[in-house]
Phi, psi and omega in degrees: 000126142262145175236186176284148178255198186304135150322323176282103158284313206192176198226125160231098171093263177241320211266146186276145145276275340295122157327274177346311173300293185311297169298323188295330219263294201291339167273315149336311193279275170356277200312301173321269202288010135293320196294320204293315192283328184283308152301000153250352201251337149234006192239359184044051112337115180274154199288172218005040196277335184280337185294285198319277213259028163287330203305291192314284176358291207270343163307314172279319197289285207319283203325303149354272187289356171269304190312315181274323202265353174272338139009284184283346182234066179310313200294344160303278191300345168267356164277342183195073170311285158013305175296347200303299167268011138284081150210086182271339178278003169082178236149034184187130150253145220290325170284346173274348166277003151270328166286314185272004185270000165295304166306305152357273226288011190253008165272290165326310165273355162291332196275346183234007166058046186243178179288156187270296154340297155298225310270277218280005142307266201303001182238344143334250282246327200276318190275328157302341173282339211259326174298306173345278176292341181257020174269014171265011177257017180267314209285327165303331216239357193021062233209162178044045149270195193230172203300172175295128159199149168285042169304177184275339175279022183296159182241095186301111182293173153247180183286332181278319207262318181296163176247159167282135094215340199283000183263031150252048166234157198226005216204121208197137164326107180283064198310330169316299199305313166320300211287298196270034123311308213255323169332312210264294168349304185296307161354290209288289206308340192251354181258322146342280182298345154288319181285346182246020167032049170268013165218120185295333165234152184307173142100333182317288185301312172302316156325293200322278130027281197298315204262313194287317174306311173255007152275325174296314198314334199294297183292353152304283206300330136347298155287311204294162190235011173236007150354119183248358169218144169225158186219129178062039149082048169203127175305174187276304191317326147313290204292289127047271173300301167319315219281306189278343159315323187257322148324325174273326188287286185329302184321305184304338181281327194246026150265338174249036211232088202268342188312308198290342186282142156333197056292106165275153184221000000 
């Protein structure tokens, strides 16, 4: 059994430090400068080309991941537009932070004439690395647990943090700890198939990326009790996740799919 410690690291005056902040800040840097060491080191990348184009990234991705997630409870932020850019008061999810931060590189690489395909390799393996760590800020944050249970890995809630129906319960799936397990798995498999260049086209791994990320998501999501929109009595984040597994698998297939080609002579 474990619990959450304070949200607050540390006080200057009045301003709050926040865990959550710090990991997030710290999953971010990690990512960036691995993927930036992974592209050059296995993607013939020139060195700080991924720094350079973290700003976009990580710029669309914040925006991104605030916009889906006031999205999914629009009739709230549409009662209380205002709230749209708190958000400190939290908020932001990992699939609208992959969409905008997709639209980031494909503003970079138009503008720097680089592949699109690389840029979303190399920045895969950087970004799966970066949830890893930053889903331990759900745990400072006390949030994105699972359903109640005793296992011996149980997570102890305090009472202001459960949710309802759940607030006679004291003890819950440490579902962030699950996700940023299968995370660092996923890590090590993406890191493998780069350093041993075992896929001939760009563009692969990420797909790769896409499909593996969102098959651990699914049975998380399962667990978890804080879904905030569902559709037909299914989180979106399933559906979601589902949606892009069979996109991505189709892509993956018939871009790498030789049978079908012609031989012109």
């Amino acid at each position: 059994m474990f619990a959450s410690p304070s949200q607050i690291m540390f006080s200057i005056g009045n301003f709050n430090i926040y865990n959550y902040g710090v990991v997030l800040a710290t999953a971010i840097a990690v990512g960036v400068l691995f993927s930036d060491w992974a592209g050059n080191k296995w993607f013939g990348l020139k060195k700080d080309a991924i720094i350079d184009l973290a700003p976009y990234l990580i710029i669309f991705g914040i925006i991104g991941a605030r916009l889906y997630y006031c999205f999914l409870d629009i009739d709230f932020y549409l009662r209380f537009p205002t709230e749209i850019a708190a958000i400190r008061h939290g908020g932001i999810s990992i699939h609208g932070a992959i969409f905008g931060g997709f639209i980031g590189l494909i503003i970079y690489a138009k503008r720097h004439k680089e592949s699109i395909p690389k840029l979303c390799d190399v920045c895969s393996v950087g970004l799966i690395l970066s949830q890893a760590i930053g889903r331990w800020g759900n745990f400072f944050n006390s949030e994105a647990y699972g359903l109640p249970t005793t296992l011996p890995w149980k997570l102890y809630i305090a009472e202001q943090y459960r949710k309802i129906p759940y607030t006679n319960f004291e003890y819950f799936h440490p579902t962030f700890l699950y996700e940023s397990i299968l995370d660092l798995i996923i890590f090590f498999i993406l890191v493998y198939i780069s350093k041993n260049k075992l896929f001939k086209k760009s563009g692969n791994i990420a797909l790769l990326y896409l499909i593996l990320y969102s098959a651990a998501r699914i049975p998380i999501e399962y667990l978890r009790i804080d879904s905030v929109s569902y559709i037909f009595g299914i989180p979106v984040a399933i559906i979601v996740s589902a949606s892009i597994i069979i996109v991505s698998l189709i892509l993956l297939l018939r871009r790498n799919n030789t049978k079908n080609k012609k031989v012109t002579k």
